[in-house]
Phi, psi and omega in degrees: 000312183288338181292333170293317204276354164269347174273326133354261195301320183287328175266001168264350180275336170279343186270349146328271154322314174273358185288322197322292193284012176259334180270357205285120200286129166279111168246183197241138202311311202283009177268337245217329173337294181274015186249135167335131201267345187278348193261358192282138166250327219228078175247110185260157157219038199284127156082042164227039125059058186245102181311312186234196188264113158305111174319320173294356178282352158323300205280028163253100191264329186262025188287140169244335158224164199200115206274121230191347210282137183072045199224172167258025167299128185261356167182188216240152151304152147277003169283013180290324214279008213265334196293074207289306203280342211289136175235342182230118137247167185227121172235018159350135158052049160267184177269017194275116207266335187247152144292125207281070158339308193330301198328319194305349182260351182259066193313319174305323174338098181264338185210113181235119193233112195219022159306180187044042175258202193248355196289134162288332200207152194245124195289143161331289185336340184342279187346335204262029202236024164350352155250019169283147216244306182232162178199124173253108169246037188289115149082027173230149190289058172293114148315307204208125171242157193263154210285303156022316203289349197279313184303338163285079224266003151280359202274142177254284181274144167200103159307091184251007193275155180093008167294047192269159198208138184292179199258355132322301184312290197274007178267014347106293178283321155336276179258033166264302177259041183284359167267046146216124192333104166241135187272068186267158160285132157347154200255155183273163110269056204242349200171118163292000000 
């Protein structure tokens, strides 16, 4: 009886944790200036049409997630890769012509969400993002993924819609990757 009730408490205590980072409250920058920077978990700076990045968003050392979504950003600080915990980022409708290599130094990284930017191509480097779970890349002009992609033995999801990609393409990516979800646009004879 007491091993049920420890095997009990142990699954409700992982279900706790994982609930943690879906409860995690986000908050929005003009709240946050003036707030301890060690109490923060949650930060949007989504939609203030923001070029570049603040330096002071350094001293939030303990974010795990970080809302970026809807800025005119054209690349990332190399202080992003400083984020040991950060695990969600959103970089949704932005200005980004490279996909931001930093990621490749963020082994924690579980969701990196970048759709509608400008970018072509996903660097090798990819592979180093070893807890990565989902990648939203909707509606940015991917050519090509790198065979590297393979190697991300946690990626579950990948968004490719708004995409076209020939139907070589994406039965390719099918059955290279088939325990993983792919989200394509009906298929083209447009890109091989």
């Amino acid at each position: 009886m007491k091993s049920l009730f420890v095997i009990i408490l142990l699954i409700v205590c992982s279900f706790q944790l994982s609930a943690q980072l879906e409860g995690v409250k986000i908050y929005k920058w003009k709240e946050v200036v003036s707030a301890s920077p060690d109490t923060i978990y949650g930060l949007s700076l989504a939609k203030l049409k923001l070029e570049t990045l603040p330096q002071k968003l350094t001293e939030f050392t303990q974010l795990k997630v970080l809302d970026l979504k809807k800025n005119k950003l054209t690349e990332l600080p190399d202080f992003i890769a400083t984020f040991h915990k950060l695990e969600r980022i959103n970089l949704d409708k932005n200005n980004l012509v490279y996909f931001p290599v930093v990621f490749c130094r963020m082994p924690q990284l579980k969701n990196i969400l970048i759709g509608n930017n400008f970018f072509e191509t996903l660097p090798n480097c990819i592979s180093g993002i070893e807890s990565l779970e989902y990648l939203d890349l909707y509606d940015t002009p991917i050519r090509n993924l790198p065979v590297s992609l393979q190697e991300l033995n946690h990626l579950q999801k990948i968004d490719l819609s708004g995409i076209k990609f020939s139907p070589e393409f994406q039965e390719s990516w099918l059955q290279r990757m088939p325990e993983v979800t792919w989200e394509f646009d009906p298929p083209c004879a447009c890109m091989k």
